[in-house]
N, C-alpha and C positions, 0 to 999 in steps of 0.2 A: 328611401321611401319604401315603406311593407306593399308589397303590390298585392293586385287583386285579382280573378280571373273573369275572363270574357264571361264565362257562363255565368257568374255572381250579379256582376254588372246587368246584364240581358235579364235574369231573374226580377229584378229590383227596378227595371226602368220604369213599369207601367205604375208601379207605388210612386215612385218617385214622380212621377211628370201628375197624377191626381195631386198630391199632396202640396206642389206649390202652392204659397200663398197668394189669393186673387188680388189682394190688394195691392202688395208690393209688384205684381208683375204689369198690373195698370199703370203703377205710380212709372215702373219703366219706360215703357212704350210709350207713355207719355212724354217722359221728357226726350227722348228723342223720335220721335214719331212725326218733326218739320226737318228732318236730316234726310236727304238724298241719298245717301247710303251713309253704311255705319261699318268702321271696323271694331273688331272683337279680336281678344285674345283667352280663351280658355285654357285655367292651368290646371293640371290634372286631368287632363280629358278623357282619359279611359279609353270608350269605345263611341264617346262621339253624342250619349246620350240630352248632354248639358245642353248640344247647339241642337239638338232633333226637339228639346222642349221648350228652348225660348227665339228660335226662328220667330214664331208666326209673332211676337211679339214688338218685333224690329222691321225698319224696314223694307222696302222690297228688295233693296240691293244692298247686300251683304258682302264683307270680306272676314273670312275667320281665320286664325293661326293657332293650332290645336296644340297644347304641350303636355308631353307626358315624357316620366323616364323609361318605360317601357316600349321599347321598338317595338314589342308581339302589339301590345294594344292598341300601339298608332297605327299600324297595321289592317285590325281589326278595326277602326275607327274608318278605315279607308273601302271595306265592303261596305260594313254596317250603313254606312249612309251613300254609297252607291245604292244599296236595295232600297233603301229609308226615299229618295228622292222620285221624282218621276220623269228624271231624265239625267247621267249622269256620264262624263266624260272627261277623262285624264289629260290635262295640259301642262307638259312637264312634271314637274312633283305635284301639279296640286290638282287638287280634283274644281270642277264647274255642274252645280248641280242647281237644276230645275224642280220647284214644292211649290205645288199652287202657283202664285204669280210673284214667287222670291225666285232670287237669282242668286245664287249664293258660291263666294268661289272660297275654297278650302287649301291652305296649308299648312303643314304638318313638321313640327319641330321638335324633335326630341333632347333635353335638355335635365340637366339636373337643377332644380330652383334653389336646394339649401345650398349648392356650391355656387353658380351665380344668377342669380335671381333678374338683374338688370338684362347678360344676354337671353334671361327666357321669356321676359315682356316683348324684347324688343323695344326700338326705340319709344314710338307713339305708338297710340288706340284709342277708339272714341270709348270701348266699355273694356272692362276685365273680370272676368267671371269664371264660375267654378260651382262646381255640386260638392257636396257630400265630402269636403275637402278638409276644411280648418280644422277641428275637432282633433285631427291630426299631425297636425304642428304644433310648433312651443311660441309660445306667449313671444320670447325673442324675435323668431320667425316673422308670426301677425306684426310684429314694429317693425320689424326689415319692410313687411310687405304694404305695407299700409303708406309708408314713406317714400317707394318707389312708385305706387299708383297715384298718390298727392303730385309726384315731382313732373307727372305725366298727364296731372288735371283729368284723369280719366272717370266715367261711370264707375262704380264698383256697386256688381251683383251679384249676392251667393246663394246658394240655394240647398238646405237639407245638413245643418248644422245641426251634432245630435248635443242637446241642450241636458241631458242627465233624465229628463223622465221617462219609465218605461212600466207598463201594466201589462199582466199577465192573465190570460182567461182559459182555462180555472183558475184560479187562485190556489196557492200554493205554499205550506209553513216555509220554504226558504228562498219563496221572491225577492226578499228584501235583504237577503244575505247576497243572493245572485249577483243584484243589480252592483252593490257595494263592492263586491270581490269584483265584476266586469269594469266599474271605474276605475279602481286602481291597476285593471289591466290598460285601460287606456291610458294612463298617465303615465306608460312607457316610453319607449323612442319611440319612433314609427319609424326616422330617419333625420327628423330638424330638430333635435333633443328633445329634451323631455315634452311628451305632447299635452296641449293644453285640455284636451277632451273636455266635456263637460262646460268650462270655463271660456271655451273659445266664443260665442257671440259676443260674452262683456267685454271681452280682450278686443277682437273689431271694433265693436261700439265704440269704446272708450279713445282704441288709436286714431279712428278715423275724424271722431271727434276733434281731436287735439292737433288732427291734420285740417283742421277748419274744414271739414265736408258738414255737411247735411244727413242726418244717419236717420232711419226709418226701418224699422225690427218686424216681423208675425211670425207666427207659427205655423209652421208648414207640416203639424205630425204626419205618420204613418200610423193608417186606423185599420187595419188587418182583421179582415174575418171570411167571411162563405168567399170562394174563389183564391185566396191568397194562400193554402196551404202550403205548397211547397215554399215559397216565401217565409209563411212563421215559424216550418221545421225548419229551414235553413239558419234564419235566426237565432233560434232554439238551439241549435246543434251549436253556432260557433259562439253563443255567451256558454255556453258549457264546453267548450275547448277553450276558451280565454281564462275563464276559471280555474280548468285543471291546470292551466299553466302557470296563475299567478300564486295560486293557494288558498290557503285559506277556511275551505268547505270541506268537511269529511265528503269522504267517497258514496254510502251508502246517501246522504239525502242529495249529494246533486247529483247520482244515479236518476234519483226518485223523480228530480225535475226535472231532468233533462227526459224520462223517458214517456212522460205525460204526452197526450194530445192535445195541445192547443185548440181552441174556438175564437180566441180574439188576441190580438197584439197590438198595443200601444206604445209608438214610441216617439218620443217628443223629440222636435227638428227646432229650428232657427231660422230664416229668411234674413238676411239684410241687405240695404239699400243705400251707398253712398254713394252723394253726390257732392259737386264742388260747386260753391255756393257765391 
């Protein structure tokens, strides 16, 4: 799996937690909101961001087991919500943190998913969730994955799936070469072959579907402007490194675009919502 750094992560959280969809995160809370507590497994968890945004959504008594392949990030995920909480204290590997009137206990598992996907669930969980995750896996992947949540009757919640649209402010003659060359960079490995970028919500839908769930879609974009600069050069900077690297673009015009100052950034996400029916 292509990892990411702490600092990326932490850049993108506050975009990230506006930009969920309000529907889909009621339709959550909803169906488990007569549960006394709920466990959770988040795969990919980075630095923790996923459970700091959909806490308040869930019960008061929480149990989470965070998975990433990066030990720095599970790491990072283990201050990051020590600071995040308003009371927080290590009991053996896992942390017990106090947010408003959640109680929330925390453990941390680092695990590869494309190698075995079953020990990174773990056995049961009432939900299984994830940010910013699919997009970067292969169509195969989403079927492995969607079949091992089924086989566990589990919620399944994702959040910040990038669905292919993206706007640029200014406007720009080689937006649309950019956008073009940046898919075909995502349709590289990441690490669970070919990744399905762009394609990934229909891919969910369609498996979860067929896994007889309940499936329920929004749009969660990213709507970038006054305050989010660092955010849209960052942006900016890495579709113009994904470019230079897949080809495609003379030098001189994606110089030209990459070296523009942005005012607005648009970029279209995914939400989806499985449930077993």
């Amino acid at each position: 799996m292509t990892g990411f750094s702490s600092a990326w992560l932490k850049l993108r959280e506050a975009a990230d937690h506006r930009s969920r969809n309000a529907g889909l995160a009621e339709a959550l809370s909803g169906r488990l909101a007569l549960r006394e507590k709920v466990s959770v497994t988040d795969i990919g968890c980075g630095t923790g961001s996923n459970l700091r945004g959909t806490a308040d959504l869930l019960p008061d008594k929480q149990s989470w087991t965070l998975v990433d392949y990066d030990a720095g990030l599970l790491e990072s995920a283990r201050v990051e919500l020590a600071a995040w909480a308003d009371a927080a204290h290590a009991a053996g590997g896992e942390l017990r943190l106090e947010k408003g009137h959640k109680r929330i206990t925390v453990a941390f598992r680092q695990a590869d998913l494309s190698a075995d996907l079953d020990a990174a669930l773990g056995e049961t969980c009432d939900l299984v969730t994830a940010a910013a995750f699919f997009d970067l896996a292969s169509e195969a992947f989403i079927r492995r994955f969607a079949k091992a949540v089924a086989e566990r009757r589990a919620v399944f919640y994702t959040v910040l799936t990038y669905n292919g649209i993206s706007r640029w402010q200014p406007h720009h003659p080689a937006d649309n070469a950019v956008t073009s060359a940046f898919h075909r960079h995502q349709l590289t490995d990441k690490g669970f072959g070919v990744a399905a970028g762009p394609m990934a919500p229909i891919h969910l839908s369609d498996q979860f579907q067929f896994a007889e769930y309940s499936v329920q879609e929004g749009d969660s974009p990213w709507e970038l402007g006054r305050g989010d600069q660092a955010l849209m050069d960052e942006v900016q900077a890495g579709h113009a490194a994904a470019v230079t690297e897949i080809g495609g673009i003379d030098a001189a015009p994606l110089h030209s675009w990459a070296s523009r100052q942005l005012s607005g950034v648009y970029i279209g996400h995914t939400d989806t919502l499985a449930m077993p029916v």
